[in-house]
Every structure is written in structure tokens, then in C-alpha cells.
C-alpha positions in Angstrom: 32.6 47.4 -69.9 30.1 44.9 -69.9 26.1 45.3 -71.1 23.2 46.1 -68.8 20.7 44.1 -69.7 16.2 44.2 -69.3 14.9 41.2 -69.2 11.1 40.6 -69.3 9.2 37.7 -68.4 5.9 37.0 -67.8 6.9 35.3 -64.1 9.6 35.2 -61.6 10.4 32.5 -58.9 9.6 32.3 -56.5 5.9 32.3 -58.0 6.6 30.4 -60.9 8.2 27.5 -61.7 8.2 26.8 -65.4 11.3 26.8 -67.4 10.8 30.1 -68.7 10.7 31.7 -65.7 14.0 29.6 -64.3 15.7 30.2 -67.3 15.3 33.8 -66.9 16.2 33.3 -63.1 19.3 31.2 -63.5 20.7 33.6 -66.5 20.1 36.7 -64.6 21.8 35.6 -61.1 24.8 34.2 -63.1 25.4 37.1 -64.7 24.9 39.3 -61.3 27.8 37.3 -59.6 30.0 38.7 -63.0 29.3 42.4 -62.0 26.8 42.4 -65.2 23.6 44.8 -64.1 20.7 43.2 -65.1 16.8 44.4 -64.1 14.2 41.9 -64.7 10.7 43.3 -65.6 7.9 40.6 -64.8 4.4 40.7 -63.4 3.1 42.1 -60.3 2.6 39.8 -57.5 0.6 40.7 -54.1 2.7 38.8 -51.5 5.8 40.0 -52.9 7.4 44.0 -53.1 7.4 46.2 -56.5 10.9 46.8 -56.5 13.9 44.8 -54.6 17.3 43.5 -55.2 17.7 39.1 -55.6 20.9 37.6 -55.9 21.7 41.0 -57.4 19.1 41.1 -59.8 17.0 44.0 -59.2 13.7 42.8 -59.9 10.6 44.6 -60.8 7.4 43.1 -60.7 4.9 45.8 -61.9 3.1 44.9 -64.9 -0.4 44.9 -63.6 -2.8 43.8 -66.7 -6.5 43.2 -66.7 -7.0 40.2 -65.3 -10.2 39.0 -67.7 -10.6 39.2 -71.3 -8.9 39.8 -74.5 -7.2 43.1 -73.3 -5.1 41.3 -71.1 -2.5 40.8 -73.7 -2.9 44.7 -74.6 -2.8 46.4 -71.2 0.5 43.5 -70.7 2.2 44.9 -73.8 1.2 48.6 -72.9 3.0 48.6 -69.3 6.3 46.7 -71.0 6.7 49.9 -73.0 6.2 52.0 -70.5 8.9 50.7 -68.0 11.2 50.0 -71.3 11.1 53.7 -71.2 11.1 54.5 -67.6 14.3 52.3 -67.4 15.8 53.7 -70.4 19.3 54.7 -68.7 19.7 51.3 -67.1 19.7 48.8 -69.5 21.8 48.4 -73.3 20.0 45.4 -74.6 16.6 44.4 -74.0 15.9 40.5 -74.3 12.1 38.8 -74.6 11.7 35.8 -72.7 9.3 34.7 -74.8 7.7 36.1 -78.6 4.2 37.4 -77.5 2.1 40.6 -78.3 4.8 42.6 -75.7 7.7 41.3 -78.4 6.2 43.6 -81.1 6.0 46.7 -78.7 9.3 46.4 -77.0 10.8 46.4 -80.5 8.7 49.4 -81.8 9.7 50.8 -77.9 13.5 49.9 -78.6 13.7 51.5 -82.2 12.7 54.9 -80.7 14.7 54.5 -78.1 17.4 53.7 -80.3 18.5 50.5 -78.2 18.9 47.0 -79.3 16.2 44.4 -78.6 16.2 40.7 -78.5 13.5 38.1 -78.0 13.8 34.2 -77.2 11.9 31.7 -79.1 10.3 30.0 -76.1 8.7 27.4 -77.5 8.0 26.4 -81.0 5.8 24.2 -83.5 2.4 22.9 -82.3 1.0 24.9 -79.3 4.4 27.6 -79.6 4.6 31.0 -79.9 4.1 32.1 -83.0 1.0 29.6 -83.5 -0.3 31.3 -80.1 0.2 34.7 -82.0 -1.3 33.5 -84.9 -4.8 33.2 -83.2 -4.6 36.1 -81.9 -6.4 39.1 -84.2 -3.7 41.0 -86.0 -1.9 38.0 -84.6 0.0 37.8 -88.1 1.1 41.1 -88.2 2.6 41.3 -84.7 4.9 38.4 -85.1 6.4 39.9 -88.7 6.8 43.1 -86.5 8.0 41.2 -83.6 10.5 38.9 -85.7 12.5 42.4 -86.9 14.1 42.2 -83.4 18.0 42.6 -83.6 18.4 38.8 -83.1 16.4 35.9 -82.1 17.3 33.1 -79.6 15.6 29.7 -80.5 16.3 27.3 -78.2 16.7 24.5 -80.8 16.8 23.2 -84.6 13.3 23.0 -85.0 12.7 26.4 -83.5 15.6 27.7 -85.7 13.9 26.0 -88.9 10.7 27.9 -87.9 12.0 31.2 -87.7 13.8 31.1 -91.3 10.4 30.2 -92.1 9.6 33.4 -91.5 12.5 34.8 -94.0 15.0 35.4 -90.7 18.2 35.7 -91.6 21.0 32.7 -90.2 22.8 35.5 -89.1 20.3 37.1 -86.8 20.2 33.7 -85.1 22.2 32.9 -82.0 21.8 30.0 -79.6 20.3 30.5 -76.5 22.4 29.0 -73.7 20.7 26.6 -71.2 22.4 25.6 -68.3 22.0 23.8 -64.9 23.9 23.6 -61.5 26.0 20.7 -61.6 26.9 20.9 -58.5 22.8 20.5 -57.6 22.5 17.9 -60.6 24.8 15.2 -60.4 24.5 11.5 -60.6 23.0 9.6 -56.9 25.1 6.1 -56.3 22.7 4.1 -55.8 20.7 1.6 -57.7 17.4 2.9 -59.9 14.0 1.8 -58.2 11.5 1.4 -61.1 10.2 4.6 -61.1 9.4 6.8 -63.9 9.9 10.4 -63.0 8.0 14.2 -64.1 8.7 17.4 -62.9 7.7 21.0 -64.1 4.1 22.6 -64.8 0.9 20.6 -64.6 -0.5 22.5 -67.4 -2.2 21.0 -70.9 0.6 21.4 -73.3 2.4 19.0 -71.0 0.1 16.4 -71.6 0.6 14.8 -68.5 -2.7 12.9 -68.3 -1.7 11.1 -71.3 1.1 10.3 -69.1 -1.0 8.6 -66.8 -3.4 6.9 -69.2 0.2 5.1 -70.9 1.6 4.4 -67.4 -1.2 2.5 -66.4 -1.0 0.3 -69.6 2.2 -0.6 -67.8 1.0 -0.6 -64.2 -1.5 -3.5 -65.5 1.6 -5.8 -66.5 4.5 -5.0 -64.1 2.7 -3.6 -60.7 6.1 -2.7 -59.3 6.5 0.3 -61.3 5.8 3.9 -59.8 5.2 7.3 -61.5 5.9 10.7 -59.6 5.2 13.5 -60.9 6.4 16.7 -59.5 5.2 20.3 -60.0 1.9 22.6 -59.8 -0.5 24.5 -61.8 -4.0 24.6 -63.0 -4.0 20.8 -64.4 -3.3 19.6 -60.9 -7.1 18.4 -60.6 -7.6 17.3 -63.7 -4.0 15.3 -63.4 -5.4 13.8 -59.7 -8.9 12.6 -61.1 -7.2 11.0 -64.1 -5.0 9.0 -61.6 -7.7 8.1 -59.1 -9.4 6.4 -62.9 -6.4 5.2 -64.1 -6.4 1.7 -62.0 -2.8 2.6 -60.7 -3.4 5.1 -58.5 -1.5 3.7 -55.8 1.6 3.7 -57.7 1.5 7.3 -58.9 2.4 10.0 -56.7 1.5 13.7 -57.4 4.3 16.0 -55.3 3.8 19.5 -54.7 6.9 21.9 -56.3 10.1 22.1 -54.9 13.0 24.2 -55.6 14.9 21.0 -54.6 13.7 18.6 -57.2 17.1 17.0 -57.4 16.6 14.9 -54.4 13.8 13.2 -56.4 16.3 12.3 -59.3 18.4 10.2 -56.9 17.2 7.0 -57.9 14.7 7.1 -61.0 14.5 4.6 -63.6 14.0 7.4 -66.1 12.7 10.8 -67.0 9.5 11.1 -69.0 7.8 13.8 -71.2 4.6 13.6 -73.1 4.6 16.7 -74.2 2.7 18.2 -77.1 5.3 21.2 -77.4 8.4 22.2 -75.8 11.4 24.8 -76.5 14.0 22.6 -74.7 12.7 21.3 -71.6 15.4 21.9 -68.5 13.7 19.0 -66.7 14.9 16.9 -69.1 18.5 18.6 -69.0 18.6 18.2 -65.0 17.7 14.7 -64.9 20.4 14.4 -67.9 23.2 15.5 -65.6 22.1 13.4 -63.1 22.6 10.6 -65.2 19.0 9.9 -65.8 17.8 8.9 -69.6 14.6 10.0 -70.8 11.5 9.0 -72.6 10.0 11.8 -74.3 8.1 12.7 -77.6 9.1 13.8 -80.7 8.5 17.7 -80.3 10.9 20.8 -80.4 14.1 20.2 -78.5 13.9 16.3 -77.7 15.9 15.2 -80.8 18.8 17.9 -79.5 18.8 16.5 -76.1 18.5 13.0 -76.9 20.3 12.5 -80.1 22.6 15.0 -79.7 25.1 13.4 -83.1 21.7 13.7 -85.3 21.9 9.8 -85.8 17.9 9.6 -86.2 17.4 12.3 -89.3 14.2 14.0 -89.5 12.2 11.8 -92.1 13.4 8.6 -89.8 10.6 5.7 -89.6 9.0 5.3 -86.2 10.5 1.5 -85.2 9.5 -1.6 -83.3 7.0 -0.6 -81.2 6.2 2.9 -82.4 9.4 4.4 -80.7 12.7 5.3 -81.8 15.7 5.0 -80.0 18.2 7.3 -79.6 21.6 7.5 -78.4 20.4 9.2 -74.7 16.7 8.1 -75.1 13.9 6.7 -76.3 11.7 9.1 -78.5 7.6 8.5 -79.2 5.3 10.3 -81.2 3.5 12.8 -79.6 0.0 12.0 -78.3 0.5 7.9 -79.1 -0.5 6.9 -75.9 0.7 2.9 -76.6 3.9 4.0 -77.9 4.9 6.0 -74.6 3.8 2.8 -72.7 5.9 0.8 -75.1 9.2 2.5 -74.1 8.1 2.2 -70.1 7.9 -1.0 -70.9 10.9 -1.6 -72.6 12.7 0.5 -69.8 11.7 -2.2 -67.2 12.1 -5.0 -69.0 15.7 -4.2 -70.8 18.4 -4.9 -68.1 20.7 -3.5 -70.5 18.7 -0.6 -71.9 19.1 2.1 -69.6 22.8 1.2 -68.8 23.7 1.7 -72.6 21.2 4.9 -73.2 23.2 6.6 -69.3 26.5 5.8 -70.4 28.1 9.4 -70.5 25.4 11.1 -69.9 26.3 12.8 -67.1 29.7 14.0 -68.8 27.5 15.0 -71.6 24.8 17.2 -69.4 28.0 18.6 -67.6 30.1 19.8 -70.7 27.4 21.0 -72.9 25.2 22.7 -70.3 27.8 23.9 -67.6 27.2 27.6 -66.7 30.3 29.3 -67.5 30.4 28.1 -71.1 26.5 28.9 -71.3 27.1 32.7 -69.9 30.4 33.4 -71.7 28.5 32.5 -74.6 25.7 34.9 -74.4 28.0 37.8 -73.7 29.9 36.7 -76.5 26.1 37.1 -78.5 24.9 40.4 -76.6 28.1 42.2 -77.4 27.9 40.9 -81.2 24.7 42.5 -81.5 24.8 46.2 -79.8 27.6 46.1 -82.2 25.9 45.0 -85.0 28.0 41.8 -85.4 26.2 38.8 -87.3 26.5 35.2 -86.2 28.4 33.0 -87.2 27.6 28.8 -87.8 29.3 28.3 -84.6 27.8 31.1 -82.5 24.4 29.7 -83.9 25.3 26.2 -83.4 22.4 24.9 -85.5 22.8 21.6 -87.6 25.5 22.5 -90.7 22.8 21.9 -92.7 20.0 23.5 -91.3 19.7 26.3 -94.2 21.4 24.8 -96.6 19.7 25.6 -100.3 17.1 28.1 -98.3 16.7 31.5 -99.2 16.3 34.3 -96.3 
């Protein structure tokens, strides 16, 4: 018999449309066409009911904390114990979308229950989780509390390296799977426009005004270029202002969210991301399977999309004109504004570049992120732990060398 599963997440789409929250979305109804029983436990939200059944997920969005000041986080964690406990005969494992002040409870919550508990690195490095935590008072202490969860799910190398920088165990590691529809996300036939393509939050950590400020760098010298960026959220003003400044305003189009966002990919030069932090971004996935390579920065996650082999190494020099090239990509520090606009520019003025960096991509996207590998494997991983099973190297699917000569 399969597990029943809780999953909690701070959103839910329809309301929200950051990876997190699709993650959670996509894993949940995948599982629900395979008979698995899985209740997601999210926020409350006015327009929508407490309590109803989607695409066989029962959700439940009723965590109601105070909406100003530092008690939010408190009053958050408080009503995740509560339901853990309320729901106690529906669920077997317990799995945090994301390591925050709730992480710590639901383990304490799962230890008396005497139910296993999971939690998903959700992003890592500068601006992730555990540096969120940190600033937090008695931030410290609730991650080493939260981090003695039955297993952890980073989402990539460098979020593996940081949590057995926290003395966790290889073993207690497993891989989280990502996966897309590739039936959704699949290569267009016809010939890229120059347009350089965003889509996801408008928040800070995306960076996307730096976006801006390196596409117009571009703009100035090849006019025909375009930028659309697609998504919402609270940098949405700030993001419009910095385009109306820019000089290239014209050429950038700002796109309200879609659940869609595949008939945007159908003829984009390339993907971009300037982020400051990531987990592993699913935009960049998507457009992946859709043949589309990407220009993004050096943070968590990039390096396993774009240089999948591990061709680059971590102590590589950054080249010609501050960005490295990879085999699906091409990879800029993050927060180098000229560098970004270096690889836009190289991307338009490279006839042969993007041909080389799409070649396979598409197969690539479609065989390491297809759903019924992804969801097999994270049975494979829930099962492990409710019975206690360790991982193994290829459950974890980390770098061989990830831990070599490191003591846990």
C-alpha cells in the first residue's frame, strides 16, 4: 500500500505562481492520478473555500497568521502543528516545502506523533533558507532543530553541499524530483525571433531589474532585440519604472501570469535569469524542454541545469567576457550587470551559438525531468524513509564527489 502523504506550503495555485508552489502542485496531482492520498496544508485565501478536493488533492487552506509583524512566522508555525495533529490519521509522511520556522515544529509535531517528517531545501546559498533563518532570533537554533528531519530534499549540489555543512548525513539526503509536462513543453518549429525571454515571480531575489539595466546595454547596439518578461508580484512597479528609465522600453514587454506560459516559449532566442538565489528554477527547466538555452547566473542549481556533465568545475575562471559557457548555456556571475549583457550579446551575434548550446536539449529536458521517472523516484525515497532505509549515491544523485574526504 502506498504512503499518504501532508504536504505544507506556504501557497497554492491558483494564487501563487512561484516554483515552490508549482512544485508542490505538480507533485501532488501526479501522485493523485496513482491512487496516492495526499492533503496539502497551505495558507488561507478569501476568494477560495477552506477545504475542497483538486485534481484529487484535497487541499486545505487554513493557516491564518498575523498578517504584520514578527509573529507572523510564530502564529504560521503554531497552526502547522495544529493541523499536523488534527490530520494525524490521514497522512504517513509529512514533507516541508520549504526549511522555515514551521520545519522545526512539524518535526518536534512529528516526533510526538511518532510519524516521519521530511523537509525540501527550497532554495539555498545567498538569500536561501537557512540564511533567511539565520536572521531570524533563535534563527540558529531552529534550523539545527529543523535539519534533524528524517531526510532532506535539496534540489541541487550546492544545496546538498550546504546541508553537510550542517553535519547531515549523505544518507539522509535524497534528490528532490523536478519535473515538467512534456507534452505542454515541447520544442515550437519555427525560427527564434530575437527575444530574450523571463517568466516566474517579480520579486527582488530575482533580480529582474538588473535584467533590464543589462538588456538595455544591448538594446543600445542591436535595437531589434526584445525582452518579455512574464509573471507578477510585488516588484511589478519597481520592474515597470526601471523599464520606462532603461531607454528600451519599447522593446521590453512586462506580461501578466499565465498558467500557459508555454505559448510564450514558441519562438525565443533564449531564456534568462539574473537571479541572486535559486533552488533549481522550473522556468529554466520548461524552456529547456522546449528547446530553449538559457543565460543565467552562477547561483544554486544553474551549473546542474546547464552543465549537466560538470565540464566547468567549481574553482573554473570566469572567461572572455566575464561569462562562462557551458554545454546548455551561458553562465554569468551574479549581480555583473555587463557580463549578462555580454552573453545577450553574444546570443545575437553568434549564428552558431545557440544552435550548438540547443542541440539535444530537448531530449535532455524530456529524459531527465519526465514525470514518471521523477514520481517513481520519490516513492522510491518516501518508502525508504518510513522504513528507515538510508540513501544510497544513486538515490541521492549528487556529484560522486560531492562528500568525498568530509566528515558528517
Amino acid at each position: 500500500m502506498a504512503p499518504r502523504f501532508l504536504f505544507i506550503v506556504s501557497g497554492y495555485p491558483p494564487l501563487r505562481t512561484g516554483g515552490m508552489e508549482l512544485s508542490c502542485q505538480r507533485l501532488a496531482t501526479a501522485l493523485a492520478r496513482r491512487g496516492v492520498g495526499v492533503v496539502v496544508l497551505t495558507l488561507a485565501a478569501p476568494d477560495l473555500p477552506e477545504d475542497r478536493i483538486e485534481a484529487g488533492v484535497r487541499v486545505l487552506r487554513v493557516i491564518t497568521p498575523w498578517q504584520v509583524g514578527p509573529l507572523w512566522g510564530v502564529k504560521y508555525s503554531l497552526d502547522v502543528g495544529m493541523w499536523m495533529k488534527r490530520l494525524e490519521a490521514e497522512w504517513d509522511l509529512a514533507l516541508c516545502f520549504q526549511l522555515y520556522l514551521h520545519s522545526s515544529v512539524a518535526v518536534s509535531i512529528a516526533g510526538t506523533l511518532r510519524k516521519k517528517i521530511a523537509t525540501r531545501l527550497a532554495n539555498s546559498g545567498s538569500g536561501g533558507d537557512i540564511e533567511k533563518m539565520l536572521a531570524m532570533r533563535l534563527g540558529k537554533k531552529a534550523v539545527h532543530h529543523a535539519l534533524r528531519a528524517d531526510a532532506l530534499f535539496p534540489l541541487s549540489n550546492d544545496g546538498a553541499r550546504e546541508l553537510h555543512g550542517w553535519k547531515v548525513a549523505p544518507e539522509r539526503l535524497w534528490r528532490m524530483p523536478v519535473f515538467i509536462d512534456t507534452v505542454r513543453f515541447s520544442p515550437a518549429s519555427s525560427t527564434p525571433s530575437p527575444v530574450f525571454h523571463y517568466h516566474g515571480r517579480f520579486e527582488k531575489s530575482k533580480n529582474l531589474t538588473g535584467l533590464i539595466e543589462a538588456f538595455a546595454l544591448v538594446h543600445a547596439a542591436h535595437p531589434e532585440a526584445r525582452l518579455q518578461l512574464v509573471g507578477d508580484g510585488g516588484e511589478r512597479a519597481a520592474i515597470e519604472e526601471a523599464a520606462r528609465v532603461s531607454g528600451a522600453g519599447e522593446s521590453i514587454a512586462i506580461l501578466p501570469w499565465t498558467p500557459h506560459v508555454e505559448k510564450h516559449l514558441g519562438n525565443v532566442l533564449c531564456a534568462v535569469s539574473a537571479s541572486h538565489s535559486e533552488g533549481l528554477s522550473n522556468a529554466l527547466v520548461e524552456a529547456m524542454a522546449c528547446g530553449v538555452p538559457a543565460i543565467a547566473t552562477d547561483v544554486s542549481g544553474t551549473r546542474d541545469l546547464l552543465d549537466p556533465a560538470g565540464e566547468l568545475g567549481t574553482a573554473d575562471a570566469v572567461r572572455g567576457h566575464g561569462f562562462m559557457r557551458a554545454r546548455h548555456g551561458l553562465i554569468a556571475p551574479p549581480g555583473d550587470v555587463k557580463a549578462m549583457a555580454a552573453a545577450m550579446r553574444a546570443m545575437l551575434e553568434d549564428a552558431q551559438l545557440r544552435p550548438s548550446l540547443a542541440d539535444g536539449l530537448d531530449e535532455h529536458a524530456r529524459e531527465r525531468f519526465s514525470e514518471g521517472a521523477a514520481v517513481s523516484a520519490f516513492l522510491n525515497a518516501a518508502e525508504a524513509i518510513l522504513a528507515g532505509r538510508p540513501s544510497t549515491p544513486h538515490e541521492r544523485g549528487f556529484a560522486l564527489d560531492l562528500f568525498d574526504g568530509a566528515e558528517a
